[in-house]
C-alpha positions in Angstrom: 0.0 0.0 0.0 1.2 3.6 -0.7 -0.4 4.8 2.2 2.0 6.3 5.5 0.6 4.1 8.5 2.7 5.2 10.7 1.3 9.2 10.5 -2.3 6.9 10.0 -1.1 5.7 13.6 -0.2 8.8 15.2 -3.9 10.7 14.0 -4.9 7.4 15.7 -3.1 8.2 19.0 -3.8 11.6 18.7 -7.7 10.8 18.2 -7.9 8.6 21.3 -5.9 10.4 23.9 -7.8 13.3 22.9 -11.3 11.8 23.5 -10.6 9.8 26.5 -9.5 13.2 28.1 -12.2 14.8 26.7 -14.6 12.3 28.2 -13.0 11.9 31.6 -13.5 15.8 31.8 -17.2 15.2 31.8 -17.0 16.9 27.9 -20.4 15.7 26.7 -19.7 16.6 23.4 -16.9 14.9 22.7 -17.4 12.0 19.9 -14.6 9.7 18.5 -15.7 10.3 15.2 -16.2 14.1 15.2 -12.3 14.4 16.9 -11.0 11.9 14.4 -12.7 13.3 11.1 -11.0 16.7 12.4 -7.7 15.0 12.7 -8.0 13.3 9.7 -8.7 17.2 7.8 -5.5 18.3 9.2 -3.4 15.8 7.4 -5.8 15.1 4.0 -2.9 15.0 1.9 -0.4 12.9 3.8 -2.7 10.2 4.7 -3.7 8.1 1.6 -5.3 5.4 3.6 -8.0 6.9 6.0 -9.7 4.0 6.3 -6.7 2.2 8.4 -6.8 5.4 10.6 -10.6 4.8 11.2 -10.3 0.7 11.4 -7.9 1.7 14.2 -9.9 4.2 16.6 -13.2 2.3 15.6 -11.3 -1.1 17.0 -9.9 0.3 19.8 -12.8 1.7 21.0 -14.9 -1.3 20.5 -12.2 -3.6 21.9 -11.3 -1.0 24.9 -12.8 -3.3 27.7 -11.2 -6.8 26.1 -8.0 -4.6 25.4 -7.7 -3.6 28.9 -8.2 -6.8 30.4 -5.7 -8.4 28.2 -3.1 -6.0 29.0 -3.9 -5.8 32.9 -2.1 -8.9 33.8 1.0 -8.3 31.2 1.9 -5.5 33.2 0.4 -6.5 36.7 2.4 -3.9 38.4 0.4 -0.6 36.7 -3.0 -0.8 36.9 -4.4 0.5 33.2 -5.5 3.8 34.4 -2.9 4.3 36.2 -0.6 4.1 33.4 -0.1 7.4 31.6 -2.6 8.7 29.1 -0.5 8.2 26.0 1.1 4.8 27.0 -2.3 3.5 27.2 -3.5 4.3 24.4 -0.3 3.6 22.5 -0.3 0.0 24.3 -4.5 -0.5 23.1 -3.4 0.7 19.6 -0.7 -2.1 19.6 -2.5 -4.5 21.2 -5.8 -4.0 18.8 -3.1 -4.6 15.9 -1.8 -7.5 17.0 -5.1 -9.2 17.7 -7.4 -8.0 15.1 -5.3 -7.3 12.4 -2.4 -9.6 12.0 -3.2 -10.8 8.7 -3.0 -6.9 7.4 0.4 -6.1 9.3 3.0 -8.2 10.9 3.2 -8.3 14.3 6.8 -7.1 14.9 5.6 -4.0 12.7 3.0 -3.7 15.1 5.4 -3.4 18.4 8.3 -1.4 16.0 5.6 1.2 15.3 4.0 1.1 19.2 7.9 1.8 20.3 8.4 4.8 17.8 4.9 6.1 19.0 6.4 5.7 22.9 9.6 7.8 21.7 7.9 10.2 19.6 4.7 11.0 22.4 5.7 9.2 25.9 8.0 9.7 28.4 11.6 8.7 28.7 10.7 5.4 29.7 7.8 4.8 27.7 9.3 2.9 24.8 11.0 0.7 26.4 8.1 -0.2 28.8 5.1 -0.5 25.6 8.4 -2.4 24.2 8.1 -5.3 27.5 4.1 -5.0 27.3 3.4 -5.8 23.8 6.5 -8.0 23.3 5.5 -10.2 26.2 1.9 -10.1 24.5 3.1 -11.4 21.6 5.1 -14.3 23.1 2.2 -14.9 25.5 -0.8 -14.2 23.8 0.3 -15.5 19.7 3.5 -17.6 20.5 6.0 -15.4 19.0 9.5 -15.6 19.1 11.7 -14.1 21.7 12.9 -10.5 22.4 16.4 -9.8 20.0 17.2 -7.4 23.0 16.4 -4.3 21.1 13.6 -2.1 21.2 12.1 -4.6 18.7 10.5 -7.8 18.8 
């Protein structure tokens, strides 16, 4: 595909973070699909696939509950909403990928993309820890092959 996932990724971050803020500051106006479609506008001609941006917030949301649960017990010490905003949504973007769409892209593309999200947004340790999340996933959850050490899977 000619499309750039990885900016398809990060209107997908920056669609989620914003409407779980939103939401949590009792902003009843706030929709997913109004914040996205806005998102979407600002990068019209950089993004050729939309639909991949939209298949990700739509999932994600849909999945939250399923997402969270999978995730709680990979990383037992932080409770999800005690993790930081943009981790968790980083780590329910990965984790969406890697269980609903494998058969569109690879799983270590998943985690790669998930770690450059973490450097690019998160904190200075959030790369490596969505890194141990959704690598331990993968081993756990689809029988993947071990760490290389890296920041990759």
């Amino acid at each position: 595909m000619a499309s750039n996932r990885h900016l398809g990724r990060i209107v997908a971050l920056q669609t989620l973070y914003e409407y779980e803020f939103r939401v949590q500051a009792s902003d009843t106006s706030a929709t997913a699909h109004n914040i996205m479609e806005r998102n979407i506008e600002r990068y019209k001609t950089a993004i050729d696939d939309t639909d991949f941006v939209k298949t990700l917030v739509d999932g994600v949301l849909k999945e939250q509950e399923a997402i969270d649960t999978t995730l709680q017990p990979i990383a037992p010490d932080w409770p999800i909403e005690q993790i930081a905003r943009v981790d968790r949504n980083i780590l329910r973007i990965g984790m969406f990928e890697l269980l609903h769409q494998a058969d569109v892209v690879p799983p270590k593309v998943v985690i790669n993309e998930a770690v450059e999200l973490a450097k690019a947004f998160g904190s200075d340790n959030s790369s490596k820890f969505v890194n141990g999340v959704l690598g331990t996933a993968f081993r756990t959850l689809l029988g993947g092959a071990e760490s290389n050490g890296d920041t990759t899977v």
